[in-house]
C-alpha positions in Angstrom: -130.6 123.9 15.2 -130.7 127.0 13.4 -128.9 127.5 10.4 -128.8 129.3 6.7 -131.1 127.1 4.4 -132.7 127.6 0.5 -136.2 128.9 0.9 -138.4 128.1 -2.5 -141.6 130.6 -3.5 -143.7 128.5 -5.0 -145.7 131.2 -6.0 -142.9 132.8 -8.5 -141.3 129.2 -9.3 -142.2 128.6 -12.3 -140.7 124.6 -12.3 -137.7 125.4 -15.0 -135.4 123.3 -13.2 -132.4 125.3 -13.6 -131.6 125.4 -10.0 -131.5 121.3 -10.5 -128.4 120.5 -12.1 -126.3 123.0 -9.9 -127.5 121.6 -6.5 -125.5 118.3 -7.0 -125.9 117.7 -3.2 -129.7 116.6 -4.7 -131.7 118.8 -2.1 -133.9 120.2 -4.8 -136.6 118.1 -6.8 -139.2 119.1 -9.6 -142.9 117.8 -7.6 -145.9 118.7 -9.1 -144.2 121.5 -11.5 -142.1 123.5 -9.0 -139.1 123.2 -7.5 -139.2 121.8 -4.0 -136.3 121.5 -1.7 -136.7 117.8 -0.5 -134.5 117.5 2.8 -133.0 120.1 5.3 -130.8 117.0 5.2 -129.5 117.8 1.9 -129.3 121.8 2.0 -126.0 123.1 2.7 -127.4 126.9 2.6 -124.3 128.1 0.7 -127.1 129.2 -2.4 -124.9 127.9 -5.1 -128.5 127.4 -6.9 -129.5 131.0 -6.6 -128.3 132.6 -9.6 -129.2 130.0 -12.3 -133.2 130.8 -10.8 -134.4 133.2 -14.0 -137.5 134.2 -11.4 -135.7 134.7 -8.8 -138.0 132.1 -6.6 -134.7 131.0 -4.1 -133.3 132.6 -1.3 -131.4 132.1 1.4 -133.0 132.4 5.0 -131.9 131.4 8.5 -134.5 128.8 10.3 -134.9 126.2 12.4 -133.3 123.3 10.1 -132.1 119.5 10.7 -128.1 119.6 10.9 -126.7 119.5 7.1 -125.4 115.5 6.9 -122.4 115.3 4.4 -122.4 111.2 4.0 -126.4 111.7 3.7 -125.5 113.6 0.7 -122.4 111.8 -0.4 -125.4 109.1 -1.0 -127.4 110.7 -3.3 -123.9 112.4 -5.3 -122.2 109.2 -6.2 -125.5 108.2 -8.1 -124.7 110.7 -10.6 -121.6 109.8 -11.4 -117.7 111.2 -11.5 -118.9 115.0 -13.0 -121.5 115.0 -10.1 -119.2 114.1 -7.5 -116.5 116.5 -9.4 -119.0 119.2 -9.3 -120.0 118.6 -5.6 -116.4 118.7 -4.4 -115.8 122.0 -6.3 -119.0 123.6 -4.6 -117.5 122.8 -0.6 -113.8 123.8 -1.6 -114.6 126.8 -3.5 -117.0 127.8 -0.3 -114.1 127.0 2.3 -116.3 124.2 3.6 -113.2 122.1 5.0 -114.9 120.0 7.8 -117.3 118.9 4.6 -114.6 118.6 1.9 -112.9 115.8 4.6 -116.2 114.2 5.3 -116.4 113.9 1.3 -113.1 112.6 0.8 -113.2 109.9 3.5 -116.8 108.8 2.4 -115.3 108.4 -1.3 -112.4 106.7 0.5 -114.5 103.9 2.5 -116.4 103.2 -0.7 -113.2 102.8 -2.7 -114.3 105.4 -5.2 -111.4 107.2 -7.1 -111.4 110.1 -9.0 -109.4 110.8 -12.2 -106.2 113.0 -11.1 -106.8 115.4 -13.7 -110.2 116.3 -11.8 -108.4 116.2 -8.3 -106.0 119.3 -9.7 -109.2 121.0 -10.8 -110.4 121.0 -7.6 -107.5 121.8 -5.7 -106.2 124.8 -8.3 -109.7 126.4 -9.8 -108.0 126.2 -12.7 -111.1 124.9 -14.4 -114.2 122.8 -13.6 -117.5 123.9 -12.3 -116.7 125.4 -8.8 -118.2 129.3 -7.9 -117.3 131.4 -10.3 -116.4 134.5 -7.6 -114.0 131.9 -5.5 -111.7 130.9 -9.3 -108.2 132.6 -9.7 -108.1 134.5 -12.7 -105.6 137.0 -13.9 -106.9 139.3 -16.6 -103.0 141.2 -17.3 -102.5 144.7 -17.5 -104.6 146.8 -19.0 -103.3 149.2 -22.1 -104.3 152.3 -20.7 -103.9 155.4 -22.6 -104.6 157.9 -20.0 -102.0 158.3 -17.0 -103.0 159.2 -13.9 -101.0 162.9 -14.7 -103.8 163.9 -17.1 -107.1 162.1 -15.9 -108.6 163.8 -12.8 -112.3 161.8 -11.8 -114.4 163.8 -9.3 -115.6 162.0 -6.9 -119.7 161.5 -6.3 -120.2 160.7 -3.0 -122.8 162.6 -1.0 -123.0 160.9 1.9 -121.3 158.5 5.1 -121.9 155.6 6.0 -122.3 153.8 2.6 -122.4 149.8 4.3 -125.5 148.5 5.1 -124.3 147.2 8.1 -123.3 150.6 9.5 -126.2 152.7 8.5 -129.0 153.5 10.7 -132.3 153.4 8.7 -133.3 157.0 10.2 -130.6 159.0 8.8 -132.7 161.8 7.0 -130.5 161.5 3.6 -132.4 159.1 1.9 -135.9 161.2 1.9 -136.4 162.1 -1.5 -133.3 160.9 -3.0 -132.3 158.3 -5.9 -130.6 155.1 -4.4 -127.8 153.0 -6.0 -127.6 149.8 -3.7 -124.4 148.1 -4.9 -122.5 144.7 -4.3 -119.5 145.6 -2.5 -117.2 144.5 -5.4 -118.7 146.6 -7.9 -116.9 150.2 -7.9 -113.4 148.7 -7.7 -114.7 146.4 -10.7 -116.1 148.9 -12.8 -114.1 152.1 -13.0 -116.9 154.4 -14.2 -119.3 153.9 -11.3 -119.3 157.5 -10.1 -120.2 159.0 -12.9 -122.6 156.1 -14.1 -124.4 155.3 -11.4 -123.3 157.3 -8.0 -124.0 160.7 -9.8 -127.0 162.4 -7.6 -127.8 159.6 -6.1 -127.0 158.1 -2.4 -125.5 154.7 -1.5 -125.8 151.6 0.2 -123.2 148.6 -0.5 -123.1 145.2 1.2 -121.5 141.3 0.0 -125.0 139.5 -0.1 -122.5 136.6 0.4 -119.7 137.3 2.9 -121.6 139.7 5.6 -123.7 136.7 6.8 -126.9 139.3 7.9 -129.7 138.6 5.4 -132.1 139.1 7.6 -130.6 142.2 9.1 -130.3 143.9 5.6 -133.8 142.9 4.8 -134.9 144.6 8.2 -133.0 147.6 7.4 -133.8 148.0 3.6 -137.4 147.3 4.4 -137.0 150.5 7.0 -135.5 152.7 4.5 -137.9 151.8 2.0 -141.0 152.7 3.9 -140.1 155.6 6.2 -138.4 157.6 3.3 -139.9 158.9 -0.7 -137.6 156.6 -2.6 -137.7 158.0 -5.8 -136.1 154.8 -8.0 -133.4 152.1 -6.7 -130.6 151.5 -9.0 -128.7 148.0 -8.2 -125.7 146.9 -9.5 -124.3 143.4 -8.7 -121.2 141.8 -9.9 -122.2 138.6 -12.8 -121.1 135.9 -9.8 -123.9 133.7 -8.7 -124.0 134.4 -5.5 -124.3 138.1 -6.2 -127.7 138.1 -7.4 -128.7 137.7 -3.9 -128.0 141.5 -3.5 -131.2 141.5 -6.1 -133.3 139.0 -3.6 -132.4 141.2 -0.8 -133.6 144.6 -2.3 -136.8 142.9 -4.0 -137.8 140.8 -0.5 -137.1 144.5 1.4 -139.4 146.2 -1.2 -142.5 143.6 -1.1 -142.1 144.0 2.8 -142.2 147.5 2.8 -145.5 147.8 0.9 -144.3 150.3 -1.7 -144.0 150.1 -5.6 -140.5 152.2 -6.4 -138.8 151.7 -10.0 -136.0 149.4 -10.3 -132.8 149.3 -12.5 -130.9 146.3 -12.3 -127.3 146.3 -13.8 -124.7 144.0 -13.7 -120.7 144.1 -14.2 -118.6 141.2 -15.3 -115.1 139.9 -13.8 -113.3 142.0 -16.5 -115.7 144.9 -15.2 -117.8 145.6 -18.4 -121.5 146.6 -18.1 -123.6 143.3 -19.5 
């Protein structure tokens, strides 16, 4: 069948094992000094290693794969223990992976395994835990603004329409000699001065590296735009969320494909939308 799946460089790994300990489904093992996913059995494709890889060496890509097995998994998570199992449950709820999450629950059932309640409410609130970081509740208050919306007046610095990905055609003529900011989709609402510090002269492209389920589309696209058009520097900004460092895979896979060398600025914009 096909289906999303990790895909490992070897080239760029450079055998940290950071992805390790956040793959508790065990698909990913340290051979011969780089990090080697073991079994399409094991891979559930949802990426939750992707942002602890410091080289950027994983991505997610859509291949021929043997059907993800939840109890085949379930195997190798009980070995590690309660945080392990903890940590796996977290990873299907907080990526709406119901049919998996009941697969889980039943195999921990039949092998008369129990976890703590306390770590049953983490799972089932986000209160805490290990779960993805862009899936937890969080309420940050208001803010103290001095400025009311009677005195402040923010231009706006959009040049140009469509800005997502999935929309634009790669041959409109408004990215020829132009600056591009590609962003993550949850970035302008999160940081409040993104027109005037990075959409200023430049054009746009957003997409959810996460939610819009076309990596390979995007790379196709990007790739397009790259190559037909003098880029003159790519500014991306991605939200601090794990899975939004694939919005940095996309653009730097795009680039290599596209056979040109273009400067790149990489920012990124916590919850509480400050510029780290």
């Amino acid at each position: 069948m096909k289906r999303k799946i990790i895909e490992i460089n070897a080239d760029i790994c450079n055998g940290c094992g950071l992805c390790i300990p956040n793959c508790p489904e065990g698909a990913i093992q340290i051979i011969d000094n780089k990090a080697r996913l073991v079994s399409d059995l094991f891979c559930d494709g949802l990426g939750a290693c992707l942002g602890h890889c410091p080289e950027g060496a994983i991505t997610v890509t859509e291949r021929e794969a043997a059907e993800y097995d939840e109890k085949k998994v379930m195997d190798n998570v009980v070995k590690g223990g309660d945080h392990v199992i903890k940590a796996h449950l977290e990873h299907l709820e907080s990526h709406a992976q119901e049919e998996f999450l009941k697969q889980a629950k039943e195999y921990l059932r039949d092998k008369n395994i129990e976890i703590k309640e306390e770590k049953q409410e983490n799972i089932h609130t986000h209160a805490g835990g290990s779960g993805c970081p862009g899936m937890k509740i969080m309420d940050f208050g208001a803010k103290n603004n001095q400025a009311s919306e009677a005195n402040v007046s923010v231009r706006s610095e959009l040049t140009q329409w469509p800005i997502q990905l999935k929309l634009l055609n790669p041959q409109v003529p408004f990215f020829d000699n132009s600056d591009i900011v590609i962003a993550a989709d949850g970035v302008p609402f999160a940081y409040a001065n993104f027109h005037q510090k990075f959409l200023k002269g430049k054009k746009l492209i957003i997409f959810c590296p996460k939610l819009d389920d076309a990596y390979e589309e995007y790379v196709t696209k990007l790739t397009a735009i790259f190559k037909n058009n003098n880029i003159k520097s790519i500014t991306i900004v991605h939200m601090e969320v794990p899975c939004c460092s694939g919005t940095v895979h996309i653009v730097k896979e795009s680039l290599k494909k596209s056979g040109k060398n273009i400067e790149i600025k990489d920012y990124t914009i916590s919850l509480k939308g400050e510029l780290i």
